[in-house]
N, C-alpha and C positions, 0 to 999 in steps of 0.2 A: 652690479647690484644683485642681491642673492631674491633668488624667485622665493616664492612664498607657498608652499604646499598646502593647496586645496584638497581638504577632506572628500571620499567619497560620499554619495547618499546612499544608505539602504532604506526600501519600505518596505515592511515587515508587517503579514496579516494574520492574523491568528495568534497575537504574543501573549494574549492571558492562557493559550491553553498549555498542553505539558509538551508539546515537542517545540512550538514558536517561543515559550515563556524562557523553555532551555535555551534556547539560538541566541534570543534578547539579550541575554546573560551572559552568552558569549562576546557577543555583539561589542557590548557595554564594556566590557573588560580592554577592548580595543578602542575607546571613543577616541582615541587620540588620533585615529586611521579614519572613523568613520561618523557622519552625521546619521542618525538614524529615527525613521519616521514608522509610526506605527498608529494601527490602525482600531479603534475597540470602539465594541459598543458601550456607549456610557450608564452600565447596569452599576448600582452602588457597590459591589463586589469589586468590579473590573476600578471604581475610581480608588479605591483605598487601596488596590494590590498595586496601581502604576501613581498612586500619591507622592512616594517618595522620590520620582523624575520628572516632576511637573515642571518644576523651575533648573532644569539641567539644560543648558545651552545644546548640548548635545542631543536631547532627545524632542522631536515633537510627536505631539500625541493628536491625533486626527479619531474626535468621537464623533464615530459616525457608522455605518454599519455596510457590509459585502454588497446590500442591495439596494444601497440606493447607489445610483452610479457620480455624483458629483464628489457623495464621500471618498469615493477610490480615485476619483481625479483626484483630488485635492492633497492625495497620499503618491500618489505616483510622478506628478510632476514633481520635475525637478532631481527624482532619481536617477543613479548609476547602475541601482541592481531591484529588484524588486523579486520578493520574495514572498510567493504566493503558498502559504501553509494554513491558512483558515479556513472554514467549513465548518457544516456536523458531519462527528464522528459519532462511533458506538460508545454510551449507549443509547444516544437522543435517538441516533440515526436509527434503530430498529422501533421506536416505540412511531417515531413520527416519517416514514419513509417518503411519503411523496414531497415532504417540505424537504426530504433531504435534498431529494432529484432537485427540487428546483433552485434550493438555496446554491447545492455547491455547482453547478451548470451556470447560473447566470450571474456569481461569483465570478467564474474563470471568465465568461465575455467580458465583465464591467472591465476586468484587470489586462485582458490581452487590447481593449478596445482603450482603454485609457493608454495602453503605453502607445498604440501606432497613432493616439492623438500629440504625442510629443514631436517638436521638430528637431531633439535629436532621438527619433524614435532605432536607430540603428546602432546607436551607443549603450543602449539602455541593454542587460541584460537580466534574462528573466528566468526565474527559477520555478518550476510548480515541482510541488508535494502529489504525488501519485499515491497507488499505494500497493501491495502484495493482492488485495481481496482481488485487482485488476484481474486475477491468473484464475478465477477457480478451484474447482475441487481439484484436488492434485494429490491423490493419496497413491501410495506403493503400487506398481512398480513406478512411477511416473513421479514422482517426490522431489528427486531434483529439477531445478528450470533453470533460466538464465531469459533475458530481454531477447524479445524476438518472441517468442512463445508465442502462441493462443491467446488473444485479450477475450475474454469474458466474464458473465456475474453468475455465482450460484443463483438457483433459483431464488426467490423470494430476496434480493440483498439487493436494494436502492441503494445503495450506498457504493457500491461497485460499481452501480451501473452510472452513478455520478460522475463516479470517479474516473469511468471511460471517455464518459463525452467530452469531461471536463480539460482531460490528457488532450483530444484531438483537436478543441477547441485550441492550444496553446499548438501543439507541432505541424499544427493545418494553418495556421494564424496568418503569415508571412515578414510575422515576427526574424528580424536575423540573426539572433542570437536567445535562444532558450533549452531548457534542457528539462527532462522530466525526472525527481528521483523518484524508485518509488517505496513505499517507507513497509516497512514489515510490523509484526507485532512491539511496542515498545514497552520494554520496562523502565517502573519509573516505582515511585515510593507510594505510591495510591493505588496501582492495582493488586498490592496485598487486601485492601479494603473493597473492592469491587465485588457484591454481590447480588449478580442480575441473571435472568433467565438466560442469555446467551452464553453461557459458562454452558452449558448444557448442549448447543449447537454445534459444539468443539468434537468432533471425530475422536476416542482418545487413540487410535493409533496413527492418526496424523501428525503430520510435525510442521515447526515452523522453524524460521535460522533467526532469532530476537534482535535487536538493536536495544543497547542500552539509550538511558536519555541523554547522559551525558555526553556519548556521541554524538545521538542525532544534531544535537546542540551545537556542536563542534562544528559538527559537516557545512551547517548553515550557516557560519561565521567564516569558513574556511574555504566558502563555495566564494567569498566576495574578495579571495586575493591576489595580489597580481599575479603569482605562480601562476594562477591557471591558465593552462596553454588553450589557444584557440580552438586545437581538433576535442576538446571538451564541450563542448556547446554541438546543439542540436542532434542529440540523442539521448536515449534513455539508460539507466541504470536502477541495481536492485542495490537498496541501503541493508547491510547487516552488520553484525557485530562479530563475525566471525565463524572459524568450525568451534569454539568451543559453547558459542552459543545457538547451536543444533541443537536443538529438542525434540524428541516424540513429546505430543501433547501429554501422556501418560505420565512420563519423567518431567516436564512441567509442572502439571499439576500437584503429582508429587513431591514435587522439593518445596511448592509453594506452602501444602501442606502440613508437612513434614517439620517444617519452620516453626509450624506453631503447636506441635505435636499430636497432628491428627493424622492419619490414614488414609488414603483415598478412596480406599477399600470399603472403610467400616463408615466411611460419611455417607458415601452414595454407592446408590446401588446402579449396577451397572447399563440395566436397561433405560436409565434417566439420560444418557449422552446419544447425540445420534449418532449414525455409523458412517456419512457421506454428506457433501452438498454444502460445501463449508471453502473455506480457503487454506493456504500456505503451504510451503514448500521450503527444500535447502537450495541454497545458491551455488549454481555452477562459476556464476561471474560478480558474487560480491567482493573479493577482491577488489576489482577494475574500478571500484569506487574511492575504497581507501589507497588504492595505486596513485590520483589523484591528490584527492581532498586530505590524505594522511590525519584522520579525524577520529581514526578507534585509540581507547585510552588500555586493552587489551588486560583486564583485568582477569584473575582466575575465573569461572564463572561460580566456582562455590561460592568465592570472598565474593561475588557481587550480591550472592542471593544472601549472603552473612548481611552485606551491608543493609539491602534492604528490609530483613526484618528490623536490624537497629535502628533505621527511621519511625520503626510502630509504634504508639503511645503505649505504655507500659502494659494497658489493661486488656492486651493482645495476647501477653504471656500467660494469661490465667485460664486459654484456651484449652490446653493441652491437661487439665484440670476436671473438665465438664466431661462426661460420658459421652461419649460415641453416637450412641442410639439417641443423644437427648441433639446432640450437633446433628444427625441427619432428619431429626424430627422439624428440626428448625427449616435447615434445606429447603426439605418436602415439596413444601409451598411457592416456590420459586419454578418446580416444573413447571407447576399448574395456573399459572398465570395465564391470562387469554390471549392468544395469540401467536403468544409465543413459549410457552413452557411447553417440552417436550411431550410431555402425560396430559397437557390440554388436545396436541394433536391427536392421541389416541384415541379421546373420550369424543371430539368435535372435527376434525379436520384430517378426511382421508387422504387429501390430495399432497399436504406436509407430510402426512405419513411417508407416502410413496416415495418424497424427495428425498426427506431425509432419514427414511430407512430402508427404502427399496419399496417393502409391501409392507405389512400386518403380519404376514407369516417369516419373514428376516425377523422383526421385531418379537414377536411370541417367541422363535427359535431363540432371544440371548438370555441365556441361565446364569452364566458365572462371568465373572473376570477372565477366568483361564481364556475364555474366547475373543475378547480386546485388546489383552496385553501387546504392544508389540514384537516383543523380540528384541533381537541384536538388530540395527540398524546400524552400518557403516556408516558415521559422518565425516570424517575424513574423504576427502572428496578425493585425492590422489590413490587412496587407498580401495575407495568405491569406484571408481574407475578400471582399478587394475582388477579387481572382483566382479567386474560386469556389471556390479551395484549400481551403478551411478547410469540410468537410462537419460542419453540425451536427444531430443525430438531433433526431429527431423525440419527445416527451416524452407526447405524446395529449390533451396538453394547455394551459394557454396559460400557459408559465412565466413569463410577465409578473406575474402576478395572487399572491396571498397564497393558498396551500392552502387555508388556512381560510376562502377566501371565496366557495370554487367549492361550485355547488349539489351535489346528489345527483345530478342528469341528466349533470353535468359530469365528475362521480367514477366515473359507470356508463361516459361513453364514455372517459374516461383507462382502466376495467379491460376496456372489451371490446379496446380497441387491444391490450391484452396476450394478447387471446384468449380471456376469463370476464367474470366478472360483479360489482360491486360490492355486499354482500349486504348491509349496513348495520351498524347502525342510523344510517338517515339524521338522525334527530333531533337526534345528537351531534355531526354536522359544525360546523366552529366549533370545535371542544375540542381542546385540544395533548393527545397524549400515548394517546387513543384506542385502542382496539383493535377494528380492525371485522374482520368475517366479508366473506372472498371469496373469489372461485372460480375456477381455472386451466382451463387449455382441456381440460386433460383430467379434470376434475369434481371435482378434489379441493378439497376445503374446506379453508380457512386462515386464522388473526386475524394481521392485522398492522396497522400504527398508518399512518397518514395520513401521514407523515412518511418513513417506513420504504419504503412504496411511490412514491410521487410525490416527494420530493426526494433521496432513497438509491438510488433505481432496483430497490431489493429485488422479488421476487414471490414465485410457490409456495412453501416453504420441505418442501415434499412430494415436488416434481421432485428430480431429482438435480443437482448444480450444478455437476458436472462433464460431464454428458454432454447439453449443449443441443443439439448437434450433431444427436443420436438422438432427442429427443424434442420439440424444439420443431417446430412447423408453421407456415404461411402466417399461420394463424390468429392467433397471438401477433406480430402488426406491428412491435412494439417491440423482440424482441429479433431479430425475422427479416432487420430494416434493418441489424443489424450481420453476422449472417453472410453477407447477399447482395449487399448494397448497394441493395435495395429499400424501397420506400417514403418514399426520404427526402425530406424538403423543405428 
């Protein structure tokens, strides 16, 4: 008698936003493979956009919200995979920062606590959404990264610092199968329309490596197949779309610009963008992702940015129409916003100042464009490599080698490079999943897993992870090569 194949489960959290809503879609396109449970708050928006799968066998819909914890039992039983992409993002996440910290922190316990209440909690695998803000300011020469890196938040960014605890909450768990991606800037057909003060925050000689949505979408349909071999699980990776989608922010905003026939130039003036204290970076190791998941759709990145002005309602086109002067009069006002518009810090806020321009006198000192643009930027990573371009941090240790094969003398010099000490128990090196005792430079004791430190780039979890600036020293090599450009090799 011929067996009868049983559907996987996925729960899916976050599916009304634009990287879960992608995944859904993917998701859905395969129900024949998979049962899939999702999770939303029952706001009258979220009931009319998932209306039309209410009575779909295949789909259930769990309205209930990240914080209360019986909602996310109620989603998590009974899965195969579970797939944690919900939180606030930007741009709740800056107007409302401390609901960020707590919303997406005790989001990831309900979801990691919910799955070790399964009795088959070792079948179950688990996926969290990380993200690129995890890394930091990381402007030239230090541009490229790869996992393993420095985890920290620019100053002022709750949303980073969510997105840290939230990472260690899951790789610290004793979960035995999860994996963290972590997701870079996303394009999608709505952030042609995005007009908020953090547009302003954005370095414009920094860069980012974009993920389309279509991808991201892909990844998380493709992350639940049985291709995926087992040494995929429990470790971390950087989601991208590729080298063609390398960007200086400059070239960015420019093409976004340019789209609707305006200028960057003549919209904003220069001294409106800050110069530092922001995130993103190009990937040394996004690759190792689609090596994997095989999830990019590998489009030109002109034709992608063609495609998404053709999603913009006609009356977009009449931009390029309106005077210059009259589009950055509009602007203007958007600096100046409280809080957080960049000419609010000048007028009110020295201490933003300092972050994200250095002083007062950096900021007076920018006149023109000519002084932000950035130049030729090698993104070609084989090619920035063979040019020296391509600066790769220093790890303290020999990333060639399997974690779990490095002695204890090997894990004491990977923790003094950090600045402390490796505290053990050496006995368990070898064991996934571990949690050992170690020590930051400034004496604070801390358990984190072998994993967490050496291929996450995690450390203290005592320090504050917004302000490395103030409190890291010489002493900590590791995170010191990124703010000074010392030590590297």
């Amino acid at each position: 008698m011929k067996k009868t194949k049983i559907n996987k489960t996925v729960f899916l959290t976050g599916a009304t936003g634009h990287m879960g809503w992608a995944g859904f879609q993917e998701l859905y396109k395969r129900k024949n493979r998979f049962n899939i449970t999702l999770l939303a708050r029952p706001s009258k928006k979220n009931r009319k956009l998932l209306a039309p799968y209410a009575n779909d066998p295949s789909v259930k819909i769990v309205w209930g919200d990240l914080m209360n914890y019986n909602d996310v039992l109620e989603g998590v039983s009974g899965a195969d995979y579970v797939l944690h992409v919900g939180g606030m993002v930007s741009p709740q996440a800056d107007y409302y920062p401390e609901k960020t910290l707590e919303v997406n922190v005790k989001a990831a316990e309900h979801v990691v606590q919910a799955i070790l209440e399964q009795p088959d909690k070792d079948n179950i695998r688990a996926v969290y959404i990380g993200s690129v803000a995890q890394c930091g300011d990381r402007l030239s020469p230090v541009h490229w990264g790869r996992t393993g890196d420095p985890v920290y938040a620019s100053s002022y960014d709750k949303y980073s610092v969510s997105k840290c605890i939230a990472e260690k909450i899951f790789s610290d768990s004793g979960l035995k199968r999860w994996v963290s991606l972590r997701q870079s800037g996303i394009l999608y057909p709505e952030i042609m329309k995005n007009i908020d003060p953090i547009v302003f925050h954005v370095p414009i000689r920094g860069v980012l490596e974009w993920a389309t949505i279509e991808d991201s979408g892909r990844l998380l349909a493709n992350v639940c197949g049985d291709d995926v071999p087992e040494e995929f699980w429990n470790r971390f990776y950087n989601i991208g779309s590729g080298e063609q989608y390398r960007l200086t922010n400059y070239d960015f905003e420019s093409r976004l610009l340019s789209a609707l026939g305006l200028d960057i130039e003549k919209v904003f003036e220069p001294q409106w963008f800050a110069t530092r204290n922001f995130h993103g970076m190009w990937y040394l190791d996004s690759d190792v992702l689609e090596n994997y998941l095989h999830f990019r759709e590998n489009v030109p990145v002109d034709d992608y940015f063609r495609r998404l002005v053709s999603s913009l309602p006609w009356y977009y086109s009449l931009a390029r129409f309106v005077p210059s002067a009259l589009v950055k009069k509009f602007m203007k006002p958007l600096t100046e916003v409280r809080d957080l518009g960049s000419q609010y810090w000048i007028k009110h806020d020295p201490d933003r100042v300092k972050a994200f321009y250095g002083s007062m006198e950096e900021y007076l000192g920018i006149r023109s464009w000519d002084q932000l643009r950035p130049g030729h930027m090698e993104k070609n990573l084989q090619q920035a490599v063979k040019k020296g371009e391509a600066v790769i941090l220093n790890h303290g240790y020999d990333t060639s080698r399997q974690i779990y094969s490095l002695s204890a003398e090997e894990v004491e010099n990977a923790a003094r490079f950090r600045g402390g000490h490796f505290i053990g128990p050496a006995d368990r090196l070898g064991q996934k999943g571990v949690l050992f005792e170690w020590e930051c430079e400034h004496g604070h004791r801390f358990s984190a897993s072998l994993e967490y430190v050496l291929l996450g780039g995690g450390w203290c979890n005592s320090c504050d992870l917004s302000a490395v600036r103030e409190h890291v020293t010489p002493r900590n090599r590791f995170i010191w090569q990124v703010l000074t450009g010392q030590y590297l090799e």
